[in-house]
C-alpha positions as CSV (number, residue, x, y, z in Angstrom):
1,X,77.0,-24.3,-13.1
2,X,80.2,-24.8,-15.1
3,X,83.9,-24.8,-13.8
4,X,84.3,-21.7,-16.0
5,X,88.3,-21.5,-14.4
6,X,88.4,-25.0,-15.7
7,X,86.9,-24.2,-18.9
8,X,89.0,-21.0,-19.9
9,X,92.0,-22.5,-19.2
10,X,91.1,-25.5,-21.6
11,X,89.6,-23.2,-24.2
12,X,93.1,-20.8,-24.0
13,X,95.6,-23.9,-23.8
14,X,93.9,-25.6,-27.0
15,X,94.1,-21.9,-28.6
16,X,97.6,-21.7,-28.2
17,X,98.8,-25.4,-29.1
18,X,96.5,-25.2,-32.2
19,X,97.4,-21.5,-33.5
20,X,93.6,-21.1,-33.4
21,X,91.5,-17.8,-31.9
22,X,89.4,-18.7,-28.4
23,X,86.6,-17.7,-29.5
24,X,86.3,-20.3,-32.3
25,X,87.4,-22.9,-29.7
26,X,84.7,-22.0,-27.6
27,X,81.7,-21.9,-31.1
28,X,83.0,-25.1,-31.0
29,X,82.5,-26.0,-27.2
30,X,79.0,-24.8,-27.5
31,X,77.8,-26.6,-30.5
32,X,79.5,-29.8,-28.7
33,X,77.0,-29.1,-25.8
34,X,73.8,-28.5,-28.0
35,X,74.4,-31.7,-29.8
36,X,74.7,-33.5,-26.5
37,X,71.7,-31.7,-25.0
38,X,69.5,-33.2,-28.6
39,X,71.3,-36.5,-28.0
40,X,69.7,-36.5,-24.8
41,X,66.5,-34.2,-24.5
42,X,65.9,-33.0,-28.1
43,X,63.8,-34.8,-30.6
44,X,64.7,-35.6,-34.4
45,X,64.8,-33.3,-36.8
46,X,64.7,-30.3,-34.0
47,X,67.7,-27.7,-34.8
48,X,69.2,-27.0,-31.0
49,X,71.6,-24.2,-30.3
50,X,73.6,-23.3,-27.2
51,X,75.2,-20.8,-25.4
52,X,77.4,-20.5,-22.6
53,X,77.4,-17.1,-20.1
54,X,80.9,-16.4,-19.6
55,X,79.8,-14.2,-16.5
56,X,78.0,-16.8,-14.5
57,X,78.7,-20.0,-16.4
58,X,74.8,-21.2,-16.9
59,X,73.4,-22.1,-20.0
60,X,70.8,-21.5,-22.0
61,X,69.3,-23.6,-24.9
62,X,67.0,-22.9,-27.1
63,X,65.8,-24.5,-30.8
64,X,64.9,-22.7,-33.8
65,X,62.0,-23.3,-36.4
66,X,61.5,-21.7,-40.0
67,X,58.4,-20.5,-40.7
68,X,56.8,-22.0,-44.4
69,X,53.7,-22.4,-46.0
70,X,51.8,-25.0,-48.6
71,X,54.3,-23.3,-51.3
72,X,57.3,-23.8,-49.6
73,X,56.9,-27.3,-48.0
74,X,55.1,-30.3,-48.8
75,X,52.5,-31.1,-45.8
76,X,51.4,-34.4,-45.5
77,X,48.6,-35.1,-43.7
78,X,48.5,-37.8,-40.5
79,X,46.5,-40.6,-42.2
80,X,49.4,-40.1,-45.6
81,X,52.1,-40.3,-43.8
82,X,52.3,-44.2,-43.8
83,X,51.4,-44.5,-47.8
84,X,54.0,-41.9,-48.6
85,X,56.6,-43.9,-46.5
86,X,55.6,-47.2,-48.4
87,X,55.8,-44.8,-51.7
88,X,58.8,-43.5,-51.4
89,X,60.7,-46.3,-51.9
90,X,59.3,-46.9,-54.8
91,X,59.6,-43.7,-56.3
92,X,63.1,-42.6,-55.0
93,X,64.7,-43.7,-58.3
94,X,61.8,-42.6,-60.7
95,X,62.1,-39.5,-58.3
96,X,65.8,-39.0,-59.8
97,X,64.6,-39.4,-63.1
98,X,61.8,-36.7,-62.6
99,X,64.2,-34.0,-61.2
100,X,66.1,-34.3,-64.3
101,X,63.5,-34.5,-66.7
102,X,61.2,-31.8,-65.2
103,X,64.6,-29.8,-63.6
104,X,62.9,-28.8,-60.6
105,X,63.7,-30.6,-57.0
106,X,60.5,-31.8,-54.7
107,X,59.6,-29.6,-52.2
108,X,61.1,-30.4,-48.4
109,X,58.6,-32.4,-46.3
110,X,56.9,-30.3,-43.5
111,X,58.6,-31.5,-39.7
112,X,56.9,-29.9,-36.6
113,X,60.1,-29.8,-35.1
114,X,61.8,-27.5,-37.6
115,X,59.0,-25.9,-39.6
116,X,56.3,-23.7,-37.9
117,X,53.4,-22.6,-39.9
118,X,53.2,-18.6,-40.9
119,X,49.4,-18.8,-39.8
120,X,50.9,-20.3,-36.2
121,X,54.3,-18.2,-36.8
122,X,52.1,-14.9,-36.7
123,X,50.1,-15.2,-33.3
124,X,53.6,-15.9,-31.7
125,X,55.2,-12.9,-34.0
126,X,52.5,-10.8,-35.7
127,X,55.6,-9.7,-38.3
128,X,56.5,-12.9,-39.3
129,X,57.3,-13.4,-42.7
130,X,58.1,-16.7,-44.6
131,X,61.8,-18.0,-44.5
132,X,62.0,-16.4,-40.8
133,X,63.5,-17.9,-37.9
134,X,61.2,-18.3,-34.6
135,X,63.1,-18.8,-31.3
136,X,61.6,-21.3,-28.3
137,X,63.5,-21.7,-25.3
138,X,64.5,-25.3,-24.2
139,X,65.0,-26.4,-20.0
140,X,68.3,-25.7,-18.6
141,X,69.6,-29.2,-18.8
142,X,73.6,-30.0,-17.6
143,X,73.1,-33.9,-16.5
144,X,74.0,-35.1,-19.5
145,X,74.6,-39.0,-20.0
146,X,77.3,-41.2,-21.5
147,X,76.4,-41.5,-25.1
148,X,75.5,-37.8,-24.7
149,X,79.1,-36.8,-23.2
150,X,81.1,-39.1,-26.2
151,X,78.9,-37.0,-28.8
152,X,79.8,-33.7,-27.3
153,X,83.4,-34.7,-27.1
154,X,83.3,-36.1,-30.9
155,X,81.8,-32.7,-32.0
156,X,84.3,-30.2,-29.9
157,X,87.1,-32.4,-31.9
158,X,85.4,-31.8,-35.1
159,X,85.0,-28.4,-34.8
160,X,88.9,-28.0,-33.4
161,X,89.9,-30.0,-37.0
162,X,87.7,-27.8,-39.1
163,X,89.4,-24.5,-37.5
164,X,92.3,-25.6,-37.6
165,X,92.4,-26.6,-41.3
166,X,90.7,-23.1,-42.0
167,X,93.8,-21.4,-40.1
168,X,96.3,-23.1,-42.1
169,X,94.4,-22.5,-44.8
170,X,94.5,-18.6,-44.4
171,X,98.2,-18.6,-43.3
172,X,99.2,-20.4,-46.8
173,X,96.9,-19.2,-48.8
174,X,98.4,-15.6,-50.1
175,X,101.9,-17.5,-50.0
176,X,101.4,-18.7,-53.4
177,X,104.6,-18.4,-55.7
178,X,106.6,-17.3,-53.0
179,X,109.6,-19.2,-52.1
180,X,109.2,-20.5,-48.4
181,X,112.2,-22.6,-46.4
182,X,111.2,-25.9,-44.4
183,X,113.0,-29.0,-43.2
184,X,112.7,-32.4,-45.5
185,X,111.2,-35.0,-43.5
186,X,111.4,-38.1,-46.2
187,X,111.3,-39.1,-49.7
188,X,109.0,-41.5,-50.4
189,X,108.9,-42.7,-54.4
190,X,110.7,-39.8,-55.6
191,X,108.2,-37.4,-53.8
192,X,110.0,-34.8,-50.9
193,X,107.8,-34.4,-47.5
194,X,108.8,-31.1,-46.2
195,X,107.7,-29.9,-42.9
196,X,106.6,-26.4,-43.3
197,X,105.5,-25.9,-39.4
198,X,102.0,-25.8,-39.4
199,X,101.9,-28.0,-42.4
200,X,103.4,-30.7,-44.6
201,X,104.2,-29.8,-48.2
202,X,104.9,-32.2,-51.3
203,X,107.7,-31.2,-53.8
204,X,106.4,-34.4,-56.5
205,X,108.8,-36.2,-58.2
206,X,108.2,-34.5,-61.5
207,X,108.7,-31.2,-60.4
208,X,112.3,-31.9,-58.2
209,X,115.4,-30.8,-59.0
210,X,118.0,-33.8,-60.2
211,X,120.1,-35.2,-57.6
């Protein structure tokens, strides 16, 4: 099980130093974990998710397939799928030509791991309907490896940048044509860094005052 003390106080410290909600600290956290958990269990193309109990710190893991048909996917049978690799070489710049001449984009290429059938989607969900999402639950897995650990650890920063930029975002964005104090931090070609805080502004040299 996770140190879920350990955890919390991470996930609230990080909050608080970045301005950012827990709860997108944590989205973040998870999707860390489930890229770790493919790195080291999943296969390619598969489309992992994660979640953590905040109860009893266990996970649980599961991967999620859309269900298609001949008219949604292209389904290439066993025996093709070496002459198509060969071909597609070939064709990938005629390929661009064709999309633009024709204006219509080729159809996705059927993967088991991420694609499911509607004929196979309906014994597992009678309702199934194209474009649905089927659920299969993966093996608890927490022993994960090096490579595993460095990709979970590269995601959770990702994820902390990508709120964070969204935060500032929405804390400048309805501040347009208002006038807002900050503290010059250097000129640099005529162009005024100003530390607004949470952010660094530009006044450019063309729109500056003289002197």
């Amino acid at each position: 099980m996770l140190d879920l003390k350990s955890l919390n106080w991470a996930i609230k410290q990080i909050a608080e130093e970045k301005g950012l909600e827990e709860g997108q600290i944590l989205e973040g956290v998870e999707s860390a974990i489930a890229a770790a958990y493919k790195k080291e269990y999943g296969k390619k193309g598969e489309i992992i998710h994660m979640k953590l109990d905040s109860k009893t710190g266990g996970f649980k893991f599961w991967k999620t397939k859309t269900v298609v048909d001949e008219s949604t996917v292209r389904i290439i049978e066993e025996g093709e799928e070496e002459e198509a690799k060969s071909e597609e070489g070939k064709v990938r710049g005629e390929m661009n030509r064709e999309i633009e001449e024709d204006g219509e984009e080729k159809l996705p290429r059927y993967n088991p791991e991420r694609h499911i059938l509607i004929a196979e989607a309906k014994e597992i969900k009678p309702d199934a309907q194209l474009g649905d999402e089927l659920i299969f639950e993966l093996e608890e897995h927490q022993d994960f490896g090096r490579i595993a650990a460095q990709t979970a650890k590269q995601v959770i920063l990702q994820k902390i940048r990508e709120a964070e930029r969204d935060s500032v975002k929405k804390e400048f964005v309805n501040k347009e044509g208002e006038i807002i104090s900050g503290i010059v931090q250097r000129i640099e070609r005529g162009n005024v860094f100003v530390d607004l805080g949470r952010a660094m502004g530009v006044v450019f040299y063309n729109e500056t005052i003289p002197r």
